[in-house]
N, C-alpha and C positions, 0 to 999 in steps of 0.2 A: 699554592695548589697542592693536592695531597693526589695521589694517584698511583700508578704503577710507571715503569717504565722499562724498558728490555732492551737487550744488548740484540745489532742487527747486522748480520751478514750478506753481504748482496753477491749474487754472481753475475759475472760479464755475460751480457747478453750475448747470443749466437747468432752470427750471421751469416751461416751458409752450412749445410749438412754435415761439410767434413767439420769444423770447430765444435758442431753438435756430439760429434762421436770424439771427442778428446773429451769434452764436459760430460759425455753420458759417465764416461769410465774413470777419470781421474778428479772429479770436483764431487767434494764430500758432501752430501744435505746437513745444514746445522739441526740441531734441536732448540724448541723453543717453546717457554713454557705457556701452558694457556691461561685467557685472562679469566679468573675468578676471583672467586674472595679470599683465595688463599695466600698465603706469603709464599713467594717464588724466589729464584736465584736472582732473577733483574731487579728484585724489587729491591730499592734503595729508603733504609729506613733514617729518623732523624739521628744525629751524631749524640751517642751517651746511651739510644736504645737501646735496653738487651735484645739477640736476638731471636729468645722466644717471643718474645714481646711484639703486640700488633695493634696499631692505635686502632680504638672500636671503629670508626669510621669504616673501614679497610675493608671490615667482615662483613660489611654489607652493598658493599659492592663489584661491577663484573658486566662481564656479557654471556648472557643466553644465548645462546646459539638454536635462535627460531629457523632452521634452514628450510626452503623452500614454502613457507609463511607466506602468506600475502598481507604485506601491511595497510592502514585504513587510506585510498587513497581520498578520502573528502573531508580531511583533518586540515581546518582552517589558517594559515599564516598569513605574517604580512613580508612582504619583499623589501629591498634595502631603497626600494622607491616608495615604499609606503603603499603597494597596490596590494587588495585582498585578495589573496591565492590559496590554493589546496596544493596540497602536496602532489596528489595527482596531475597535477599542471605540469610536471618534469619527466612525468612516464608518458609509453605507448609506443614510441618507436626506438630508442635508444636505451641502452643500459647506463645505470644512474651509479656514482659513487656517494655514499651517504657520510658525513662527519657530523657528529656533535661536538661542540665547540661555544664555550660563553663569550662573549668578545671580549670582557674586560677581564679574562683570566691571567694571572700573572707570568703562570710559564706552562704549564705541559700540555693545553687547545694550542698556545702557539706554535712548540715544539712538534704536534701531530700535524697542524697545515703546515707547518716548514716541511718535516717529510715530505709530506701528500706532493707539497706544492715538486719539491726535487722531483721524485719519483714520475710525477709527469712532464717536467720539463727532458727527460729522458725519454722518455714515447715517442715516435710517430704520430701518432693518433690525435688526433683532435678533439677540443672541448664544443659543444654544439655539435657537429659532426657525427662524429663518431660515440660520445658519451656524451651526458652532463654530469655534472658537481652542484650538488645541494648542500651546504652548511646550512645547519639546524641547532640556532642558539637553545639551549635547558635552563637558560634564565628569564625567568618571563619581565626580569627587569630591563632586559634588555629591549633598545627600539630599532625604528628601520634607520636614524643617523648612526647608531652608534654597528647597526652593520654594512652602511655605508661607509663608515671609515675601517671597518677592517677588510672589505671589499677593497676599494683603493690600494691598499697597504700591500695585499696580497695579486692582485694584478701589476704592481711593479714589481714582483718576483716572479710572474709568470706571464709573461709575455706573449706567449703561444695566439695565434690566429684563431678569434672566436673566442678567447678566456673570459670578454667580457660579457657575450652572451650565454654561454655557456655554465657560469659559475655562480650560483643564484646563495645568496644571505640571506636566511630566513628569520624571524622574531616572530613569538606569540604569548599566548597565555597561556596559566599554569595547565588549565584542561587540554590545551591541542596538544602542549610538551607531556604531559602525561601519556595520553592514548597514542604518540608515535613511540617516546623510549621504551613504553611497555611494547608494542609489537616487536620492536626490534630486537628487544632483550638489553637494552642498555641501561643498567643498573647504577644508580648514582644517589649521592646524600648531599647534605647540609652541615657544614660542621660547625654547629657553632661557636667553638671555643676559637677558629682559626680566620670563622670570617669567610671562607669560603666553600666551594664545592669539592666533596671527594668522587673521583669517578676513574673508572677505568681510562687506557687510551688505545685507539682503533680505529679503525676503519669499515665501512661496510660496504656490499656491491651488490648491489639489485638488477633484477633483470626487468627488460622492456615493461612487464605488466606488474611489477612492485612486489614479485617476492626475494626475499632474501636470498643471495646466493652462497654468498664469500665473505668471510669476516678474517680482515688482516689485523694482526696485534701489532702492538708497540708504537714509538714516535718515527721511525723508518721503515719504507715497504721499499721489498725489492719493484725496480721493474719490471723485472721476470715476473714475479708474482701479480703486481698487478693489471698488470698485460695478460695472463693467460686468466685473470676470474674477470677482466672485461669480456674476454673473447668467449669464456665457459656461459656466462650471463648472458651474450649476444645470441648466442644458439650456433656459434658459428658465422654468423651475418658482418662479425668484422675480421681481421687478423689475414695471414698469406697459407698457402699452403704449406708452409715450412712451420710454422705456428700450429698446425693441428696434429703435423710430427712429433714435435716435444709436445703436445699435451698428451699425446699416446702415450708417451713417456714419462709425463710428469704426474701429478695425481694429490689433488689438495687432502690435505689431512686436517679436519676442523679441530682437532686435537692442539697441534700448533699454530693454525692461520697460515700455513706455508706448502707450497708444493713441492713434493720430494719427491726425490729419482726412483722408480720402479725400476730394479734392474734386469729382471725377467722379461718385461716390455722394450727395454734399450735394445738387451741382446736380444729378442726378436727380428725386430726393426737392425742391428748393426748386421745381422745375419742374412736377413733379406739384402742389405745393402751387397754385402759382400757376393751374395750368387750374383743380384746383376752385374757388380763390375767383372768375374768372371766370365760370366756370360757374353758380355759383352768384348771382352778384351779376345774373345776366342772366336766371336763373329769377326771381327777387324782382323784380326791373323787369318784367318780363312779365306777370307776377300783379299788379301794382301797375297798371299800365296796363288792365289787363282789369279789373280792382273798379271804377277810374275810369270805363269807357267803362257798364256798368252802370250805375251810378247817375248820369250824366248825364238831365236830362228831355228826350226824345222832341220835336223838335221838327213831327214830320208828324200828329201825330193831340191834338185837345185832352185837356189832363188831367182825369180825369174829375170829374166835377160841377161843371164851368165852363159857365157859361149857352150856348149857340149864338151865334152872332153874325151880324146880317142883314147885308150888305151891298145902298144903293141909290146909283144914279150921282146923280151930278152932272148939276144942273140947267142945262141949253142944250147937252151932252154929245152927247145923238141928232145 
């Protein structure tokens, strides 16, 4: 397999406001390069290459970044049952994560659903549910048994409720694989001297109605990442309220694939944060002083049913 592939940092997901404000301020955003046809730092060339040197395959392939595109939904496939389907059959209510992937590629399709596959086994969220996953073989030698058995393969890595509904293997012909990797911008060859496919490696996240939202590089996606381009795709319709926090925060850059920290939006949001707990810490002292001053006893008037008390002077006093 000839391709790209990139070095990948993940950060610890955040589970409660305060861990967000230690992540806003002390976790550095990596950088990472975007997938084109150009030779980048991830890319690993064969051993003896020089490194100006770029096997021609390379320069002809990548992703476009068609964002907000609506791709063909009546682009005909077969399913790993063999049933004649349209791509469209995975849209309308849910946002879709897109792979292309051959089944019978030797390493870097497998390498990218091993990602894919971790990075949701890390989610919450549900396949069916909450998303689908559509694999889209680019070999039209490919059939519905031979992505019936890579289905199988990858549902014993992912086990999640609903994976099997949820995670649809597609096969077709050269024409329906042409008119979807052209909408999507996924750029790929033929090499013949190696026998196989050069192509980028990636990810894609569509929204409910099939345009492009989010395109993650490399063989590893953060959670984080694709967690907030399911929930930027969804319109909001998935994720918690702590979830639309960091996205105020966060802020995809299609430049890298990755979403990095805004830090003028953190310290917004940490600053807001900070008048409330002020605020609030000075209402509880307040009420806390007032219950006090109440139940303090009265020093001007006796408490009641205490005897009166006579006061007489002192005797030679006159």
């Amino acid at each position: 397999m000839i391709g790209y592939q990139f070095a990948s940092l993940s950060v610890p997901s955040v589970s409660s406001v305060v861990t967000f404000f230690v992540a806003a301020f002390f976790v550095a955003s990596p950088a990472f390069a975007q997938m084109t046809g150009a030779p980048n730092a991830g890319y690993r060339q064969a051993p003896g290459t020089p490194a100006s040197t770029m096997p021609a395959p390379l320069r002809e392939i990548g992703f476009d970044q068609n964002l907000d595109q609506l791709i063909p939904l009546d682009v005909p496939f077969r399913d790993e049952a063999g049933r004649a389907v349209r791509i469209g059959d995975y849209f309308g209510k849910k946002p879709v994560v897109l792979v292309f992937a051959y089944y019978d590629c030797p390493m870097l399709c497998t390498l990218v659903i091993n990602g894919l596959s971790s990075a949701l086994n890390v989610l919450s969220m549900d396949p069916g549910k909450d998303f689908e996953i559509v694999t889209v073989s680019f070999d039209p030698r490919d059939t519905p048994a031979t992505a019936t058995a890579k289905k199988a393969f990858y549902l014993e890595r992912y086990r999640r409720a609903g994976a099997a509904e949820g995670w649809h293997f597609l096969s077709g012909d050269q024409a329906s694989i042409d008119r979807l990797t052209k909408a999507a911008g996924f750029r790929y060859v033929w090499d013949e001297e190696t026998k196989q496919f050069a192509h980028p490696t990636g990810i894609i996240v569509l929204t409910p109605e099939g345009r492009l939202a989010r395109y993650l590089f490399g063989i590893e996606y953060g959670p984080r990442d694709l967690r907030f381009a399911l929930i930027e795709a969804s319109a909001g319709r998935i994720g918690t309220p702590v979830d639309q926090i960091l996205l105020y925060c966060y802020h995809y850059d299609p430049m890298t694939g990755r979403y990095g920290l805004v830090i003028m939006r953190a310290m917004r949001v940490a600053g807001a944060a900070t008048v409330l707990l002020l605020g609030g810490f000075v209402l509880v002292m307040l009420r806390r002083d007032k219950r006090t001053q109440h139940a303090a006893p009265s020093t001007r008037h006796p408490a009641p049913g205490s005897a009166p008390s006579t006061q007489h002077p002192a005797p030679g006093t006159r």
